[in-house]
C-alpha positions, 0 to 999 in steps of 0.5 A: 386565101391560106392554104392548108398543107396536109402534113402526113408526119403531124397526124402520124407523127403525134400517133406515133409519140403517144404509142411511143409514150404509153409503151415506155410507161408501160415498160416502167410499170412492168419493171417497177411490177416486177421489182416490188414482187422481185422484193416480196419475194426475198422477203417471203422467202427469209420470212421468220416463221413461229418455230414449234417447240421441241427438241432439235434433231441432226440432218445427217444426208440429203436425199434429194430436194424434198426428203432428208436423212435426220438422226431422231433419238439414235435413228436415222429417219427419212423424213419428206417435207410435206406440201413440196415436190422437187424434180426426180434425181433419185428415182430409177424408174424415171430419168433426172428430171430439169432442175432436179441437180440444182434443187438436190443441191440446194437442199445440201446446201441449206440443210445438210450437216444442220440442226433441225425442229419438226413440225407434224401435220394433223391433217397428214399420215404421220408417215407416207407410203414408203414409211418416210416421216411427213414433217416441215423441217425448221432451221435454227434460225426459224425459216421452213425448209417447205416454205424456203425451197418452193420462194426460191423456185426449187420446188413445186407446191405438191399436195398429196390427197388432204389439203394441209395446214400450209397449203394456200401460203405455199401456192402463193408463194409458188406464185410469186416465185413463178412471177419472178422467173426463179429457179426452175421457173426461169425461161432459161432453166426449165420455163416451169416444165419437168 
């Protein structure tokens, strides 16, 4: 006669593996998840994109991080980068929005001082309600400041009434800069809120 001896820890004990098991390849998915999209996102974010023709024009102030000051022809335009919004800094009808200093001062530091070409929008005004210039502004090296500031979570896609020529590339951009937790998107910055 054998006697079986009911052991708690061999019914428990291989749950308790297979649980241990599934979350630390789940763990590995996530972090390897996170990487590839981490990687993408550099990627997109330097991503070279066909420069239009033209003339190059001089940055002369940074307004804040969606609007600059650039020397066209001897006059010093406000141009608003189109398809972004950053937070408030300037606005004294409204306080200093979260992250607002750092995407003012990552603009300063990406544009000001810089040679840039413009790119207008046939699906755009030629200028916007307080008489700015609607553009995206490119480095010499070809990146789009539009582009670039919303891939480093510095600004939000903003689509103002007419969907433009950009829009559905900056709203996966934005995606995967949410995704990564990047700048404004971090949980320690503003978690995604103003």
């Amino acid at each position: 006669m054998s006697h079986h001896v009911n052991d708690p820890f061999s019914k428990y004990g291989m749950l308790a593996l297979i649980i241990v098991c599934v979350l630390a390849l789940l763990s590995i998915l996530y972090g390897t998840q996170r990487e590839a999209f981490s990687s993408f996102l550099n990627n997109e974010a330097g991503k070279k994109i066909e420069v239009p023709v033209g003339p190059y024009y001089k940055v002369t102030r940074v307004v804040d991080g969606d609007t600059l000051v650039i020397n066209i022809n001897g006059i010093d335009e406000k141009v608003r980068l189109i398809g972004i919004n950053t937070p408030e800094t300037v606005d004294t009808r409204k306080p200093v929005e979260c992250f607002g200093k750092e995407a003012s001062a990552r603009m300063e530091d990406l544009a000001d001082g810089k040679n840039v070409r413009l790119e207008s929008d046939d699906t755009q005004n030629t200028r916007d309600i307080y008489g700015r210039l609607l553009n995206y502004v490119y480095l010499e090296d070809g990146q789009m400041l539009n582009r670039k500031m919303i891939a480093d979570g510095y600004a939000y896609e903003y689509t103002y009434m007419t969907p433009y020529k950009y829009q559905k590339e900056f709203r996966d951009v934005q995606t995967l800069a949410r995704v990564s937790a990047r700048g404004l998107w971090a949980p320690e910055s503003c978690n995604g809120k103003k």
